[in-house]
C-alpha positions in Angstrom: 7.4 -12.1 26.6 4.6 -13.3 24.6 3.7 -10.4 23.2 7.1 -9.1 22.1 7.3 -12.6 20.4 3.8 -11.7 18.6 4.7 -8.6 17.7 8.0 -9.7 16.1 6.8 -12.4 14.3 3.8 -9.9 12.9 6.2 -7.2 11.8 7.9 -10.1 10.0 4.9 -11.3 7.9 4.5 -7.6 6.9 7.9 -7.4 5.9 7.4 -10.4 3.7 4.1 -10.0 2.4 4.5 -6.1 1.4 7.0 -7.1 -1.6 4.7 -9.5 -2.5 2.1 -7.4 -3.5 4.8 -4.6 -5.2 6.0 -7.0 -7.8 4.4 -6.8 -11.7 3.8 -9.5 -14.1 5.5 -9.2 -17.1 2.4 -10.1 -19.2 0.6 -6.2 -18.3 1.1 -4.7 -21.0 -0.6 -2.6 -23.3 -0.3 -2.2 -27.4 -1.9 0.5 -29.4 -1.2 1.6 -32.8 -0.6 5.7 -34.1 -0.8 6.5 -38.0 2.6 5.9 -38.1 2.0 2.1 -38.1 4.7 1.8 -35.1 3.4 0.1 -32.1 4.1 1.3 -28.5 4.2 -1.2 -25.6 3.5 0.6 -22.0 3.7 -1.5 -18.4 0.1 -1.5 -16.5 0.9 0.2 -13.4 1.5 -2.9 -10.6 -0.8 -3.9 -7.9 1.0 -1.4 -5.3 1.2 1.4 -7.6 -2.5 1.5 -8.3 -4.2 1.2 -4.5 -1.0 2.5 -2.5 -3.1 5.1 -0.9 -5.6 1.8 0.4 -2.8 -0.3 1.3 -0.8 2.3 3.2 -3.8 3.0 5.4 -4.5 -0.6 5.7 -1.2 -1.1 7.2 -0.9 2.2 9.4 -4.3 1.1 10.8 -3.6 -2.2 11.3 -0.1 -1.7 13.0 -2.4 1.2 15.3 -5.2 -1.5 16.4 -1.9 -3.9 17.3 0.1 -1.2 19.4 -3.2 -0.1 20.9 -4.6 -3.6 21.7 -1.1 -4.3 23.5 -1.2 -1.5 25.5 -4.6 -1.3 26.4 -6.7 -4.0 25.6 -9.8 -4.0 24.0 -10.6 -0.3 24.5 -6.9 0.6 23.5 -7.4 -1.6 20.1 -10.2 0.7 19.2 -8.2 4.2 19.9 -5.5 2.4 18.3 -6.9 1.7 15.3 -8.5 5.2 15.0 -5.3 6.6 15.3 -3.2 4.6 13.0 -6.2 5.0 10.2 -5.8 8.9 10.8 -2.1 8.9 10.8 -1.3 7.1 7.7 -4.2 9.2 6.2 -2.6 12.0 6.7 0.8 10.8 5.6 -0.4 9.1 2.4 -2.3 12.4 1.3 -0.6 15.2 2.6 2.8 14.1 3.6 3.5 11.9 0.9 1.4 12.2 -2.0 1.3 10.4 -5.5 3.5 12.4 -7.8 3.5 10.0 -10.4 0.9 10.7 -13.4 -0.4 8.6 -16.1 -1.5 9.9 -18.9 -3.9 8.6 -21.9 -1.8 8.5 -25.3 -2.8 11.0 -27.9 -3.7 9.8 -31.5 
């Protein structure tokens, strides 16, 4: 029972702390001039946005070395987290990859 407790309250802190790190300050922006004298304001991409692809393997390998580690142990900890780091590799890069591009402004 303890360990469904664990896992619960775990899965919980993730849930809380995830859109934590998604939210932007207001204060990221950017101001550059063109020759037409009109100034253009862009949003710094957010903290998510800019390292998804480490914070989605962070997580999948984290949630593997859990799993693992309440299955098996010690040993099962280690396959676990193998596992989860390989799995959400291979859904951050080739599953679900970064379609969103940013690109410099032309003067």
């Amino acid at each position: 029972m303890k360990k469904f407790i664990t896992t619960f309250m775990m899965m919980a802190l993730m849930a809380i702390a995830i859109p934590m790190f998604a939210t932007s300050a207001d204060a990221q922006t950017r101001r550059y001039r063109t020759r037409t004298n009109a100034t253009t304001v862009y949003k710094k991409p957010n903290l998510y946005q800019r390292h998804r692809n480490l914070f989605n393997i962070a997580i999948g390998t984290g949630a593997g070395a859990l799993l693992g580690g309440l299955i098996g142990g010690k040993k099962g900890a280690l396959i676990g987290t193998a596992v989860g780091a390989g799995g959400s590799a291979l859904y951050t890069y080739k599953l679900n990859p970064k379609t969103k591009r940013y690109y410099r402004a032309y003067r």
